[in-house]
Structure formats: structure tokens, C-alpha cells
C-alpha positions as a Markdown table, in Angstrom:
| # | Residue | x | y | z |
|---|---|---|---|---|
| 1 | Unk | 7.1 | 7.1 | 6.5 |
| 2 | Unk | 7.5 | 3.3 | 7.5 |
| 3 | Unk | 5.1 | 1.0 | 8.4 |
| 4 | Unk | 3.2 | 1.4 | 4.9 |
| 5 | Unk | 0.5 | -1.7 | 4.6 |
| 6 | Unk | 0.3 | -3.0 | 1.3 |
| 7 | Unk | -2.9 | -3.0 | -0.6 |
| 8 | Unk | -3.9 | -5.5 | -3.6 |
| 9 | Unk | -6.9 | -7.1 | -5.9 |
| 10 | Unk | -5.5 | -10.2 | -5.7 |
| 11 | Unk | -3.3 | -10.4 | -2.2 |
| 12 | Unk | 0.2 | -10.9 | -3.4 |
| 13 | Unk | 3.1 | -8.4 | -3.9 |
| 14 | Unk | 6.2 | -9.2 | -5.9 |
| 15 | Unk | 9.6 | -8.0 | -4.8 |
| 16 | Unk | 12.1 | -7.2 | -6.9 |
| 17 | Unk | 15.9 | -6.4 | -5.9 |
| 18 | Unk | 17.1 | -3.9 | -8.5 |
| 19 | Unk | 19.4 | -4.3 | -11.8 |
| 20 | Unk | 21.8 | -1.7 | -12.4 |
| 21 | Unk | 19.2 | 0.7 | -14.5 |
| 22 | Unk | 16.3 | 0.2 | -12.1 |
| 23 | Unk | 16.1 | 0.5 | -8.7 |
| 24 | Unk | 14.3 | -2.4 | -6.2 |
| 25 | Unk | 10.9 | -1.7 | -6.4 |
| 26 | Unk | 7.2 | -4.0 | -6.0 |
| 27 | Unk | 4.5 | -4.5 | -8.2 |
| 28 | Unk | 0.8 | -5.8 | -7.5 |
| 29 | Unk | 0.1 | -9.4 | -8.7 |
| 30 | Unk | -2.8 | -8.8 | -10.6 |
| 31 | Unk | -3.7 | -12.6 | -12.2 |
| 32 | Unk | -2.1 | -15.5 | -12.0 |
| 33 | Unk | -1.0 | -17.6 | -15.1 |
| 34 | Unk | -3.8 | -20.3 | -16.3 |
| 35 | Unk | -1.1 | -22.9 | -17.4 |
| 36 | Unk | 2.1 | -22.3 | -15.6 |
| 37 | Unk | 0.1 | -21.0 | -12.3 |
| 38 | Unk | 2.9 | -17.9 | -12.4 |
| 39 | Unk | 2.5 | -15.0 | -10.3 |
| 40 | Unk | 1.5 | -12.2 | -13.2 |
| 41 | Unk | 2.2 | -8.8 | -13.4 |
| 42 | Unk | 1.9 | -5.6 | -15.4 |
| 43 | Unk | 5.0 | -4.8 | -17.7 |
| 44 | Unk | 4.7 | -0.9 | -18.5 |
| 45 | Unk | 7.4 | -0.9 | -21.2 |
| 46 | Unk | 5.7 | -3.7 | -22.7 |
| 47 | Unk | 2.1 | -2.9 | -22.1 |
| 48 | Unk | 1.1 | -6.3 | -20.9 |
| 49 | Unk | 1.2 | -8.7 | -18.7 |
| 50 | Unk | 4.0 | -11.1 | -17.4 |
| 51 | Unk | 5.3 | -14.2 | -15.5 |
| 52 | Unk | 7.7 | -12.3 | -12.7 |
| 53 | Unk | 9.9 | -15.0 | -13.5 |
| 54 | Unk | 10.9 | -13.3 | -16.6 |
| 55 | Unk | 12.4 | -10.7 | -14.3 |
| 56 | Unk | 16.3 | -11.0 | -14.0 |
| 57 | Unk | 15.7 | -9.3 | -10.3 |
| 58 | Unk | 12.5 | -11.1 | -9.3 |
| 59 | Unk | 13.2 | -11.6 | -5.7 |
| 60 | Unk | 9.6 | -13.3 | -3.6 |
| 61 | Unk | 6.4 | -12.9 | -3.3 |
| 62 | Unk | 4.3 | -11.9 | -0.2 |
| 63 | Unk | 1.1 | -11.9 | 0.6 |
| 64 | Unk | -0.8 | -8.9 | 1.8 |
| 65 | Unk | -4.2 | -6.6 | 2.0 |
| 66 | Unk | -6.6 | -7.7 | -0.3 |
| 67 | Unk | -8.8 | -4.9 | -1.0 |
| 68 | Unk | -12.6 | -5.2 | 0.2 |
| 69 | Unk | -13.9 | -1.8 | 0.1 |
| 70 | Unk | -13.5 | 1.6 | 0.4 |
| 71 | Unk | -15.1 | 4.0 | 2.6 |
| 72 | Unk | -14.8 | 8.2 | 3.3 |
| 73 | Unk | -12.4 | 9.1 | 5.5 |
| 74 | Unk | -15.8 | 10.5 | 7.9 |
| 75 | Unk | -13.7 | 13.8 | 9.3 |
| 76 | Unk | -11.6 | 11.2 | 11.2 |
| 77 | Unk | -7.5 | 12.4 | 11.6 |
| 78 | Unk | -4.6 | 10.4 | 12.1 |
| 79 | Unk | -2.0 | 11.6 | 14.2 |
| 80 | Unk | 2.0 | 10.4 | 15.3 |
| 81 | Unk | 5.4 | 11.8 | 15.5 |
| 82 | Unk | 7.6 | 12.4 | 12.6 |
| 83 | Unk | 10.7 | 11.1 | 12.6 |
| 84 | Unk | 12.3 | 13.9 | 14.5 |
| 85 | Unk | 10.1 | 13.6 | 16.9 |
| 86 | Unk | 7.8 | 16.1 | 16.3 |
| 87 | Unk | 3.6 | 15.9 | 16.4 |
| 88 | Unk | 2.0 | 15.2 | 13.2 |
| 89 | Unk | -1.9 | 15.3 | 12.3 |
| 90 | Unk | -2.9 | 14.6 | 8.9 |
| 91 | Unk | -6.7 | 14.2 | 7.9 |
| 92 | Unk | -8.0 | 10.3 | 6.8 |
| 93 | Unk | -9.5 | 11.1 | 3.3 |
| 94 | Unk | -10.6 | 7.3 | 3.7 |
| 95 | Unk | -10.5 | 3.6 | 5.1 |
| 96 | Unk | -9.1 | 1.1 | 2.9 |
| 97 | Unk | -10.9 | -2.0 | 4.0 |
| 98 | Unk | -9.2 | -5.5 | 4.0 |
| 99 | Unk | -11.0 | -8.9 | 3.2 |
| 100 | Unk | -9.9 | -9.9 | 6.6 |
| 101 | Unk | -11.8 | -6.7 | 7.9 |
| 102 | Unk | -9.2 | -4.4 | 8.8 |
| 103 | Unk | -9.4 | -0.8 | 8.4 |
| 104 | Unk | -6.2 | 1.4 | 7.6 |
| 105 | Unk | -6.6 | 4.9 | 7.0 |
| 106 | Unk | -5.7 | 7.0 | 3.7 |
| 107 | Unk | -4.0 | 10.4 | 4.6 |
| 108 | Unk | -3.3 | 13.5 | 2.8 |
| 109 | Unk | -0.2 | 15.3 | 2.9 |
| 110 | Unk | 0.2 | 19.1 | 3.5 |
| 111 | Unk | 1.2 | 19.2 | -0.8 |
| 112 | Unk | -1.9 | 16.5 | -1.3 |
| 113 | Unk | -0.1 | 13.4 | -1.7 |
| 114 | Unk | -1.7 | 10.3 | -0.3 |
| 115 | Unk | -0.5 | 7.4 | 2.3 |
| 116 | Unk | -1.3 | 4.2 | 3.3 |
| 117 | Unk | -0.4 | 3.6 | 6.4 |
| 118 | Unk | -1.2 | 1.9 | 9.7 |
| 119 | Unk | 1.3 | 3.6 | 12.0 |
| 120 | Unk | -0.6 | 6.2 | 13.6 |
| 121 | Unk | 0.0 | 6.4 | 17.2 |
| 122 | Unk | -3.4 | 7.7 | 17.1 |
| 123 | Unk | -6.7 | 8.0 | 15.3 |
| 124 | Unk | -9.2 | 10.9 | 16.2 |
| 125 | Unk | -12.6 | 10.7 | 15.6 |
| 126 | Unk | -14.4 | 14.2 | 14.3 |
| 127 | Unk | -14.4 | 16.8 | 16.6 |
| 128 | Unk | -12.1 | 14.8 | 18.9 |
| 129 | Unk | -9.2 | 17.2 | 20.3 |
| 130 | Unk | -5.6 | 15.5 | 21.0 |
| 131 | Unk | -5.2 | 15.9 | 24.6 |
């Protein structure tokens, strides 16, 4: 699914473009360096945190969603097309809420996996029938 918003603690996401063992991937910048004032993030091989300027593949930063709160998802559904065009309802297990006040909804997936995304062509409040 496209259009997935990105959620943080601190606001920033760095991008990284991919070596030849590890795919491109992103990682939430959860502190900032006291001294240097570099972008920090978790290292899971190492168990701790680092500059993402010690990353060969470090590629930018960007700033998104920092995370306000959390509500329940209140019955409301999501709904859209897939990408072959055909209709899509998933229920909003909850509303991540942004620091600048936005709400995007959490759905689950028919096997239970999770999404963030703002793409719905729709949102449906409970009891609400698409028409």
C-alpha cells in the first residue's frame, strides 16, 4: 500500500539507500547527539545508539509525524480500492495523533497485520454503510 505517513518521537526519519547485504530501508531518529548535534539512531547489531553518519548508505533526513497521542480506533472503518481496483474495508483499530493535530487511522489486515496509512478514499463512522 502507498501513501504510508510516517510516525516518530522525535519528527525525523533517516533514509538510507542500501549496501550490497542490506536493502534501502528507514529508521526513526530517536535523539540527537549532545556535542556533534547528529541525527541518532538505534544500531540493532550493535545494541546502541549511533550518528547516521557512520552509515556508508546514509542518504537524508526528513521530517515527519511526531507522535501526540493515541486514541481507539471507536468502530470507525477505512475504506479504498486495492490496487486492482477492487473495494477494500479494513476496520481502524486506532488514530495515531500528530503534534500538528492530524489524525491518521491504524488498520488491521484480514491476517492482523497493522498499517499506517492516510490513503483511504474513505473513512466510515460506526454504523455508517458505504453507499
Amino acid at each position: 500500500m502507498a501513501g504510508v505517513d510516517y510516525f516518530t518521537e522525535t519528527g525525523w526519519m533517516a533514509f538510507f539507500s542500501g549496501t550490497e547485504t542490506e536493502v534501502g530501508r528507514q529508521r526513526g531518529v530517536e535523539a540527537w547527539h549532545p556535542t556533534t548535534g547528529a541525527a541518532l539512531i538505534v544500531d540493532p547489531d550493535r545494541g546502541a545508539l549511533r550518528p547516521v553518519t557512520d552509515f556508508e548508505d546514509f542518504s537524508h533526513l526528513e521530517r515527519v509525524h511526531r507522535i501526540a497521542g493515541v486514541v481507539p480506533g471507536g468502530g470507525w472503518r477505512a475504506h479504498w480500492e486495492d490496487e486492482g481496483g477492487a473495494p477494500l474495508t479494513q476496520p481502524v483499530l486506532a488514530w495515531l495523533i500528530s503534534s500538528q493535530g492530524g489524525a491518521t487511522p491504524v488498520t488491521v489486515e484480514p491476517n492482523g497485520d497493522t498499517d499506517c496509512s492516510g490513503i483511504a478514499d474513505r473513512l466510515l463512522a460506526p454504523g455508517q454503510e458505504l453507499r
